[in-house]
C-alpha positions, 0 to 999 in steps of 0.5 A: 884670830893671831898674828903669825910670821913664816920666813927666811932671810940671809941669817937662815938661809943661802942666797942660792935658796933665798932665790928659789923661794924669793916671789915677784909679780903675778907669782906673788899675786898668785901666792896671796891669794893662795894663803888667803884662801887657806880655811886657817888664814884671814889676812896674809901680806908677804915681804919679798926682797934681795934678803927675805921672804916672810909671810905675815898672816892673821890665823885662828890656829897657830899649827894650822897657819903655819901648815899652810904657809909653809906648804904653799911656800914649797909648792911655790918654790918647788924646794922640797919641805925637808930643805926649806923647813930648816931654814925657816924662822916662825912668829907668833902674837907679840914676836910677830910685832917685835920682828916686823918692827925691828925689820922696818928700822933696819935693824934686821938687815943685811946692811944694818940701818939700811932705809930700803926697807922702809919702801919695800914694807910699804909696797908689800903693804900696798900690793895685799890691799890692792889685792884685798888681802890684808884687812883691819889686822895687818893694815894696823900693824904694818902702818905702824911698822912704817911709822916706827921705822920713819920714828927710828931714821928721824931720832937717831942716825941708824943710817950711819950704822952702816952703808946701804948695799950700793954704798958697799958695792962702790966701796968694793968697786972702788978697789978694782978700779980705783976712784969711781969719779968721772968712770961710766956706770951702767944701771940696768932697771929702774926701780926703787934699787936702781933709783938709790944705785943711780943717785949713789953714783952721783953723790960719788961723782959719776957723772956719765950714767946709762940707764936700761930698761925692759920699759924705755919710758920708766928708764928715760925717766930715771935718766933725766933725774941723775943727767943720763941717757936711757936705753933699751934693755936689748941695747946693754950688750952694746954699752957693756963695752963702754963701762966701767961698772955695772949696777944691776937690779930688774927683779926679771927673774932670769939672768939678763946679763949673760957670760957669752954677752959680756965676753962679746964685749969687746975690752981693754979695761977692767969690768967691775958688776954689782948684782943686787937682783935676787933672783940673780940678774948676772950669770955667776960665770962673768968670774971665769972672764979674765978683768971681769969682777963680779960682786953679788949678795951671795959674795956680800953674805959669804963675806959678812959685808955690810954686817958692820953696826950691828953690837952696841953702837949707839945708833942702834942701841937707840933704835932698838929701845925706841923698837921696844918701847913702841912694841910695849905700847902697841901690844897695850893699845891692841889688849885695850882695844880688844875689851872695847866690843865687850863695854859697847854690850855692856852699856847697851844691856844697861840701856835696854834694862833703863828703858824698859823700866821707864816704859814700865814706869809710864805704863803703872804711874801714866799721870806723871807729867813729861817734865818729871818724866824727862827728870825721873829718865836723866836722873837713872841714866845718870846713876846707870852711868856713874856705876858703869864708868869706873868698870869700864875705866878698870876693865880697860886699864887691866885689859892692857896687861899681859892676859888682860883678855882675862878681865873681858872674859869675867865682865862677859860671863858676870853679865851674860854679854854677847859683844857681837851683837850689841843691836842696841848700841848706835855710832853714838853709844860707841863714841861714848864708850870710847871717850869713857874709856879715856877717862875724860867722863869720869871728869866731866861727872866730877 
């Protein structure tokens, strides 16, 4: 099996087309298990966000996975294949680890640096297990991902390289209506985005803050963790009266603030509204509304907002030699790991030879005592032993370069070996094989 990505984000395609494809809830359900069926794929994990839809998958053929992936893609989405397919970016083996690690870091990002990423990897990672989906492969590789991202955030200052969405939106809000502080905000929903947008509104001392909520209890609970009040989503029209500035993200799907509720709101101040939903929670056509301003991912994209950070600083320069170094070291665990089946049938055709040649011994020379018995016994294994440990030292140290896969292949084809069944080999003989490949037998025997 091979790794394989399929995706498109705000470097390939509009935000108006990232919306048609973008998936949630049962769709996304509905769409793992969809691939996962495909004859070509094993495992498949989707990462759905404000910026990017990517499928990760583990296939047997590269056409064949990408095929299905993108087919399934249309149909989800209802764009045609000849419009989605142009902006569509495909990985394969090592691009696969490369991209996935550089996305986790946030080095891929709208915002450069941005440490949404980081949760959004690990709920696309949670959902594919719950909905068994992601098997040994891509549960490896996506926690690793996570890892290298939190290694990333930890050693350097990449969060420095630029704001995060919300922080650009104040900024930009800001400029409509001059200082933030002491102004009354309005969060609709209470998810991870909406918990990061209400907690930036008190770092830059917003104070009077309403959270909306399609479910009360999850607002009530966001509310009381910034000192706000909590309503119901169907309350939003009422407090658009009252704010200044509105932050949405629901992830419903469907535009929850629509033209004609904000034109019902009575005003006689300036309206300013961040749209960080995709697809869009505010109807686009809030603009025609005079003292009405309404930013949202498109206007960032089409603005190069949030893009600051990306050349040679050294933040990310940093980052992109730690995303390197961990690729490197990823890729050699992976090649090593892989010779691995290969040794375990190895040492367990050596040890069906050793005993069926002690059983014969016994069988020709029955006086022998037990104790020279056991002595005869220890010293073959030992001899079987020492000639197999600097093989499988060097089959292993090979194995970790580029077509190392090679050196496995001719100690399979040398010894005849079947590594998918090894019947003889026990937990054991594979902790063994394991600690030889380290080399810390090698010293033992020294």
């Amino acid at each position: 099996m091979s790794l394989l990505a399929v995706g498109l984000s705000h470097r390939t395609a509009p935000v108006a087309l990232l919306e048609r494809v973008a998936v949630t809830g049962d769709a996304l359900v509905k769409l793992l298990h969809d691939i996962q069926s495909h004859a070509h794929v094993s495992e498949v994990m989707i990462v759905s966000t404000c910026n990017r839809v990517e499928v990760y998958a583990d296939v047997d053929r590269f056409h064949g996975g990408v095929t299905a992936v993108t087919d399934l893609l249309s149909d989800h989405s209802g764009v045609p294949q000849d419009q989605l397919t142009r902006h569509l970016y495909v990985h394969y083996e090592d691009r696969v680890v490369e991209h996935l690690f550089t996305m986790a870091c946030g080095l891929d990002s709208m915002v450069v640096g941005e440490g949404q990423i980081l949760g959004q990897v690990r709920q696309s990672l949670r959902l594919a297990q719950e909905q068994g989906t992601a098997g040994t492969t891509l549960n490896e590789l996506a926690q690793q991902a996570l890892r290298v991202g939190k290694r990333a955030h930890t050693e350097t200052g990449i969060d420095r390289a630029g704001a995060s969405l919300v922080g650009v939106g104040l900024t930009l809000a800001e400029r409509v209506l001059g200082p933030i502080a002491g102004r009354r905000a309005l969060v609709v929903g209470a998810g991870s985005m909406s918990a990061l947008s209400a907690a930036t509104l008190v770092r830059a001392g917003v104070t009077d803050i309403v959270v909306a909520n399609r479910t009360f209890e999850r607002a009530a609970r966001l509310a009381q963790t910034v000192g706000g009040r909590a309503v119901e989503l169907a309350e939003v029209e009422r407090e658009l009266a009252g704010a200044d500035l509105v932050i949405s993200c629901t992830g419903a799907g469907s535009v929850v603030i629509g033209t004609d509720m904000v034109a019902r709101a009575a005003r006689e101040r300036p309206l300013f509204l961040l749209d960080l939903a995709l697809p869009h929670d505010v109807d686009p056509g809030v603009r025609t509304l005079p003292g009405v301003t309404l930013v949202d991912l498109e206007s960032m994209q089409e603005a190069g907002l949030g893009e600051q950070g990306q050349g040679g600083s050294d933040d990310v320069v940093a980052v992109r030699s730690i995303v390197a170094a961990e690729v490197c070291e990823y890729l050699r665990a992976e090649r090593a790991a892989k010779v691995t089946p290969t040794v375990v049938a190895l040492r367990a055709k050596a040890a069906d030879v050793v005993e069926a040649e002690l059983g014969r011994l016994v069988t020709r020379v029955p006086e022998i005592d037990g104790r020279l018995r056991g002595e005869i016994s220890q010293t073959v294994r030992r001899v079987v032993d020492k000639l197999l440990h600097e093989p499988t030292v060097r089959v292993k140290r090979l194995a970790a370069s580029p077509a190392g896969d090679h050196y496995a292949e001719a100690l399979r084809e040398l010894f005849d070996l079947n590594p998918k069944v090894p019947e003889a080999v026990t937990r054991a003989d594979v902790a063994e094989v394991e600690t030889d490949l380290t080399g810390r037998a090698g010293e033992e025997e020294a």
